[in-house]
C-alpha positions in Angstrom: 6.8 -19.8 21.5 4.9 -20.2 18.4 3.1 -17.4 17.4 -0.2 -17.4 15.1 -0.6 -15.0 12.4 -4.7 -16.5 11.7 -6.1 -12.9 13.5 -3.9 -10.7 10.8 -4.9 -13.0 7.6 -8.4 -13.1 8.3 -8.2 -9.7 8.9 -6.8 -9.4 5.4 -9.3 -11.2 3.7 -12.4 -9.5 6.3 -12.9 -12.9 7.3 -14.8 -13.8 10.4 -14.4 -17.4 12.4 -17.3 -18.6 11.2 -16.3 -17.8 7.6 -12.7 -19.8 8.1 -14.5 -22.8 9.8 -17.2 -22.8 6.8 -14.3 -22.7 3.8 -11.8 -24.9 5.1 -14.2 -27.4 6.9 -12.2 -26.8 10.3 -14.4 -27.1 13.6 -15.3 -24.0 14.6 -13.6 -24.1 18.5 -10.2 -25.2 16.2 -10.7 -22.0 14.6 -11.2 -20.0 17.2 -8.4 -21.4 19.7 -5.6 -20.8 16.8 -7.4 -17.5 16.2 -7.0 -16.6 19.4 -3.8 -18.1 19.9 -5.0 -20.4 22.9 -4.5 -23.4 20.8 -2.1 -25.9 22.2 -1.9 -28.5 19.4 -2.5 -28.8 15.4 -3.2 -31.2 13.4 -1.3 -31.3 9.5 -4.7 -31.3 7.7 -5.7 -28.0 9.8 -2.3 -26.1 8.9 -2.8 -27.4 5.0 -6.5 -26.1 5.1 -5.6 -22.8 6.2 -2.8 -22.1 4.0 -5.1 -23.4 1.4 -7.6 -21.1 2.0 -5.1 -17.8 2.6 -2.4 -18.9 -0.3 0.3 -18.6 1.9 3.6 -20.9 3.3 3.2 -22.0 6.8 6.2 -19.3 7.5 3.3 -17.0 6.7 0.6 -18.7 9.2 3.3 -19.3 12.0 6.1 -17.7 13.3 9.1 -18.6 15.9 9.4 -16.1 18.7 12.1 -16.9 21.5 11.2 -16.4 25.2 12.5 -13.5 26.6 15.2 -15.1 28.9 16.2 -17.1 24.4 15.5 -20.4 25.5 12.7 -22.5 23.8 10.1 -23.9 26.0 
């Protein structure tokens, strides 16, 4: 699984949603799915505006996280 780190960054920066889709020109709904980790797919553009926005790697933004039984789904 691919776990989102969007929740802890905007935390960070005391960032809401609305904030995020306003600076990095990211539809709102976008934000909010990858916020709350519902989203399913990602475009490149999205993942460069965000890192853009929170000057960070994408290792920063995303992480890896084996299921529990170690095989990726």
């Amino acid at each position: 699984m691919v776990r989102c780190h969007l929740s802890a960054l905007m935390g960070r920066d005391k960032l809401r949603i609305s904030d995020v889709s306003r600076l990095t020109g990211l539809n709102r709904s976008t934000v909010t799915a990858l916020y709350k980790e519902t989203t399913t797919r990602l475009d490149l553009a999205a993942i460069d505006a965000l890192c853009r926005l929170f000057r960070c790697p994408v290792g920063e933004l995303f992480e890896y996280v084996p299921d529990a039984d170690g095989v990726a789904s």
